[in-house]
N, C-alpha and C positions, 0 to 999 in steps of 0.2 A: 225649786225656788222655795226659798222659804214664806213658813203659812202664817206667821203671826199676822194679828189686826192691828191697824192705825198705825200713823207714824212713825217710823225707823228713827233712833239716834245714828248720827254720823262720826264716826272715828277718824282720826287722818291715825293711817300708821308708817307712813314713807314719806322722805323730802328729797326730791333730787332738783338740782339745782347747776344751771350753767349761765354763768353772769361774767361782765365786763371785770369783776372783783375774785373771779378763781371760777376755776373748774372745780363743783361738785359743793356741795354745802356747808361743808366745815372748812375750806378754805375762803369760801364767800363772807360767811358769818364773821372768818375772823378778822377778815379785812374793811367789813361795816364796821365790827366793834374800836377800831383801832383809827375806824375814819377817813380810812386810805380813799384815794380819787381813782377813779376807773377811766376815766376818760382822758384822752389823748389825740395826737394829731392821726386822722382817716390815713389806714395801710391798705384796704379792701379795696380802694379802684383806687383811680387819680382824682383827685378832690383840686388839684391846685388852679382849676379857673371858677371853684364852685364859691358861693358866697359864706357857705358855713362848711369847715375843714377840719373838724372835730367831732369824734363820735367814741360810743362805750363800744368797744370791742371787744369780741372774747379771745381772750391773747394767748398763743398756742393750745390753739384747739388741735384737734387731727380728729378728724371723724373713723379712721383705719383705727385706729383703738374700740370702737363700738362696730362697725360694719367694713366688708370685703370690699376689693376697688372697684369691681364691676356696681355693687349699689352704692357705694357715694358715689359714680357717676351717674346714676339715675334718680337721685333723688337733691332735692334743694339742701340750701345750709339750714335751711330754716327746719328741716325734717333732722338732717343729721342733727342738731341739740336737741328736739324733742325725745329722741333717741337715746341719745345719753343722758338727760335728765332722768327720762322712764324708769332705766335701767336702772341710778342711783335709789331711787323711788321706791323700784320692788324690791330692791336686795335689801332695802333698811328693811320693809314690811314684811320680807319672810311669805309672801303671798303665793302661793301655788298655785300658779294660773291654770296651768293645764289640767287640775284635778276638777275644777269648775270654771271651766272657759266660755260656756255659755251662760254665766251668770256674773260673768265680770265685763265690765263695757270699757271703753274709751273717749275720752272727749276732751281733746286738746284744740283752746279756741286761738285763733291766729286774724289778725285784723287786716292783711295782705296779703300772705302767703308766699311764694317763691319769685319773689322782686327779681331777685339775679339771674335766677334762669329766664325770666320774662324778658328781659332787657337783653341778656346773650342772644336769646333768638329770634328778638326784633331786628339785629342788629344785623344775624345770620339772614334774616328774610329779606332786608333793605339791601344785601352787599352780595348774596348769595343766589337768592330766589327762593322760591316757596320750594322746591324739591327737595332743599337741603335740610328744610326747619325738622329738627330734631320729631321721633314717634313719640320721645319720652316729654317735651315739652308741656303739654295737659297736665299729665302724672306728676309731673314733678312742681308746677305752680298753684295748683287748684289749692287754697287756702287749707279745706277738709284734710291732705295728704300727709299732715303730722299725725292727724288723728288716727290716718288708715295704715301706715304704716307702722304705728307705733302697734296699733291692735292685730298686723300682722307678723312684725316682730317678735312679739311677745305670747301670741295664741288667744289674747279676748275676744271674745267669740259675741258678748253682749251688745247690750247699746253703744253705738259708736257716732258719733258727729261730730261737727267742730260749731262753733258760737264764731259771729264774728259782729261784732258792735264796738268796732274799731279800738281804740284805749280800752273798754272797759271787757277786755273779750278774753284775756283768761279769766278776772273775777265772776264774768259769766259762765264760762264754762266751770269753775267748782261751784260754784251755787245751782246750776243746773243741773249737775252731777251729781249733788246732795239729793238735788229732787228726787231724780230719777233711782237711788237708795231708799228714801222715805218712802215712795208710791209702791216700794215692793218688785222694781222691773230689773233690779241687779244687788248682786251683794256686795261688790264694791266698783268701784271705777278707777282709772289713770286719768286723773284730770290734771289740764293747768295752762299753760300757755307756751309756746315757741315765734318766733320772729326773727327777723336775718335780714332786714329792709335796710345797712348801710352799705348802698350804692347811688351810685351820682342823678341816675332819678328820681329817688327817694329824696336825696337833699337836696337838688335842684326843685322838687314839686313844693317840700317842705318851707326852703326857704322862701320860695316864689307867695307863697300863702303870710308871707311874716310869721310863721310858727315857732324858726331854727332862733338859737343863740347863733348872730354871728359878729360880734363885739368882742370877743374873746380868744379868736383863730392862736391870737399870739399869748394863750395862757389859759389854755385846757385846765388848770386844779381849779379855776375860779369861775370855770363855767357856766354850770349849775349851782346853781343860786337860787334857791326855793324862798319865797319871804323877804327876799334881799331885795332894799328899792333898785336896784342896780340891774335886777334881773330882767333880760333883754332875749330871753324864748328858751326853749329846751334843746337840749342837746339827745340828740338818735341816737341808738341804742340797739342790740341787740343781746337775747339770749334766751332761755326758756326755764321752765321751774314745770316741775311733773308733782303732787300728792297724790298719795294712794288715799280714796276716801271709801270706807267702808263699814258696812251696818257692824254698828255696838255690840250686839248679840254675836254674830258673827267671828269678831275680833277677837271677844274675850275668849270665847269659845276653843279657839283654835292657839289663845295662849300668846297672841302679838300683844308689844305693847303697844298703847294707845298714847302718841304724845299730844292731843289736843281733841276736843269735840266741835265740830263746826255745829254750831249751836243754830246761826238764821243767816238768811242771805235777804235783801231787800233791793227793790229795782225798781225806777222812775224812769221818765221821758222828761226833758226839760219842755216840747215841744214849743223853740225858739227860735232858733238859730241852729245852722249845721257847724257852726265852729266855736260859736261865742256862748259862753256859760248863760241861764237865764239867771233875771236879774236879780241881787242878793243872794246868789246860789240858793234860789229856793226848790229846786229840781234833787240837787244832792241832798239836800237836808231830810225831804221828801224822804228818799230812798233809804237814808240812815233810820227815819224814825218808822219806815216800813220792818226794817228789820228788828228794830226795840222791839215794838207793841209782836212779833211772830216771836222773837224769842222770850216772851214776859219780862221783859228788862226795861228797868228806869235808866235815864238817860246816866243817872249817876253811879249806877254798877261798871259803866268800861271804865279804864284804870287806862286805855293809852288808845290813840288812833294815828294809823299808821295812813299820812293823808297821801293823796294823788299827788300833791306837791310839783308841779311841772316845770316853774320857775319863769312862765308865762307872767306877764302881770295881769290880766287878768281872771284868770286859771287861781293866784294863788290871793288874790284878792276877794274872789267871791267865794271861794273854800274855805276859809278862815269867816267869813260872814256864816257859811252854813251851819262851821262849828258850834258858835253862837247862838244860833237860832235853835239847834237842838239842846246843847249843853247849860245855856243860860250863864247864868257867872260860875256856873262850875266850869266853862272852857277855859277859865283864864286858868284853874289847876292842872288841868290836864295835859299829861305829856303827848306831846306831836313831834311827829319824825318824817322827814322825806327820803323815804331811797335813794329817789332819783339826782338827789342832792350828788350822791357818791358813783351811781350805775349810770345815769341818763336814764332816758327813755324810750325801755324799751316795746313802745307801741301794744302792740297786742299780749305781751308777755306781761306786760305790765304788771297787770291786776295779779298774774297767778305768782310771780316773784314776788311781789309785796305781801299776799298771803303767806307764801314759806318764809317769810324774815317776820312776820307775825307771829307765826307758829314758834319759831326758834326765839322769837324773844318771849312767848312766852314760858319754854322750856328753859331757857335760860337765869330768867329774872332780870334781865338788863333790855333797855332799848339804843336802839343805836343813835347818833349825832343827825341834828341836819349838817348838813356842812355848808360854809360858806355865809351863812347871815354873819357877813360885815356889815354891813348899816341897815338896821331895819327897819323893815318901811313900815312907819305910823300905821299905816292901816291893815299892819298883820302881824298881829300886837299878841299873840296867844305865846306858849311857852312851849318854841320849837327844840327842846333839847339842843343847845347850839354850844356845849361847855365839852361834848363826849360824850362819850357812851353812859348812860345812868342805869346804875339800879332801881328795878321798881318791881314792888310786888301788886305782881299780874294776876289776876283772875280772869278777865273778858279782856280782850281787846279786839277792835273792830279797825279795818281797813275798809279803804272807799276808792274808789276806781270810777272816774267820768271820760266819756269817749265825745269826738267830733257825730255828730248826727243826734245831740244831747241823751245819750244814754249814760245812767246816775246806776251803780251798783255800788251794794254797802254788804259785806261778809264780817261772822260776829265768829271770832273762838274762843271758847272756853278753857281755863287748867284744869288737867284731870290729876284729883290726889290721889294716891295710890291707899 
């Protein structure tokens, strides 16, 4: 392990990514920049007596391109794209696990875990009986089992766990992941998020809650509507995103490049409500300005935030207040973008996708569109890039990730010049 004293800086040197918008990160990217919709009418079960029939799906996946038949039959969908995100992750970062596998960890956070196999073999156990219920059933739904197969896949041999704080549970898991780089207990990690929760109890639970968009069955590109008065809940999602994060020293060392430094991660409790934001989004705001004053940043160094955006009204009501509240009238310059505008919502993935289109827009120097503010509603009145994709010269930009049980996570990256 290495001996240095005090805090680690954190490198991200890998993006892998599998989204409703492409397999793999440079098909994703291109289709935020261009503003494509990801979301369409539910193929993953039968949806036709469900109230919301619309979900971001990952469209020709094949898990046999990453793993043999025998384990995609033992493992959930939601492990097979952790899988192939990883895998994208390490080959950008050039990371030799096996040369120091006890000093690289894993932590992929998932806010559910393997919904579909849970529901398969409830279904086996109600029609079947208990003798039949699958040995692999556990293994293959326990929320953690991205995380553990991914660090058996791969050979990280480190700290291994999953976060689970429902929405805000992959920006937990790379903020916790940083930690655990900075305290000196690994030199890099696979962090980020996976999820595969569109099945009919998923959106039957969802919409039972009023959570789901379902005003829109008959017109999937106008679904997600982040800001839009129009906006009538989120549409489900799945997919997962993997970064490799790893100590500074380390990275340069060994000659990776570094496309970003995860500079602070900051985290609050609304302690309100288990579904409903607290009020004025003062919980998120909280958590944002937790991460300023840890990474010495005035509110006026981030250059873009990349919001939760849910398309909730009030999810996108009191995030736009929290903007505010940190920002002051500098919110109204700031460019805001929703993912979920384009991908939905994909639950526990959330956070750690939103981080890697972070990252790449700041590699890039462009942010991507919200989509769909048709008519926007008076009281979320900030400057959601709603014209296209823009140019902006990035320095910091921070993404904010809020979860059901009021968990408020804020993640800050920095550009690294060469």
């Amino acid at each position: 392990m290495t001996t240095n004293h005090g805090p680690r800086r954190v490198a991200v040197t890998g993006i892998g990514l599998v989204t409703p918008m492409g397999i793999g990160r440079e098909e994703t990217w291109r289709a935020l920049v261009a503003g494509e919709n990801g979301i369409a009418p539910v193929t993953l079960c039968d949806a036709s007596d469900l109230e919301s029939r619309i979900a971001g799906e990952v469209k020709g996946f094949d898990p046999l391109r990453w793993l043999d038949r025998k384990e995609v039959r033992r493992m959930d969908r939601f492990t097979h794209l952790a899988i192939a995100a990883s895998g994208e992750a390490i080959e950008q970062s050039g990371l030799a696990i096996e040369a120091e596998a006890d000093e690289i960890g894993c932590m992929i956070g998932s806010g559910i875990g393997g919904m579909g196999t849970l529901e398969e073999q409830f279904d086996v156990f109600f029609h079947k009986g208990p003798a039949r219920v699958s040995p692999f059933l556990v293994p293959m739904f326990i929320p953690d089992m991205a995380a553990g197969q991914v660090s058996i896949r791969f050979g990280a041999r480190g700290p291994n766990y999953n976060t689970v704080s429902a929405c805000a549970s992959g920006a937990d898991a790379l903020g916790t992941a940083a930690e655990v780089i900075r305290r000196g207990d690994a030199l890099a990690m696979l962090a980020g998020g996976a999820e595969a929760a569109v099945t009919r109890m998923s959106i039957a639970a969802f919409a039972s809650s009023r959570a789901l968009s379902t005003g829109y069955n008959h017109d999937p590109d106008h679904a997600s509507r982040p800001f839009d008065i129009r906006r009538d809940g989120f549409v489900l999602a799945e997919g997962a995103a993997t970064l490799v994060l790893e100590d500074w020293e380390h990275a340069r060392a060994r000659g990776a490049t570094v496309l970003a430094e995860l500079v602070s991660y900051g985290q609050s409790a609304d302690a309100f409500h288990v579904t409903q934001p607290s009020e004025n989004g003062e919980g998120a705001a909280r958590a944002m300005r937790i991460a300023l004053r840890k990474a010495g940043l005035q509110a006026s160094d981030i250059d873009y935030v990349n919001a939760h955006g849910t398309s909730t009204p009030l999810n996108d009501k009191f995030e736009t207040l929290s903007i505010k509240a940190v920002f002051g009238e500098g919110a109204f310059k700031l460019p805001v973008s929703s993912t979920k505008s384009m991908v939905g919502h994909t639950l526990g993935a959330a956070g750690a996708i939103e981080a890697a289109v972070t990252v790449m827009s700041i590699l890039d120097q462009r942010v991507h569109m919200t989509r769909n503010v048709i008519e926007p509603d008076p009281e979320c009145d900030l400057d959601y890039v709603t014209e296209g994709a823009r140019p902006v010269e990035l320095t910091y930009a921070m993404t904010n990730s809020l979860g059901f049980g009021g968990h408020n996570s804020s993640l800050i990256f920095r550009r690294v010049e060469e």
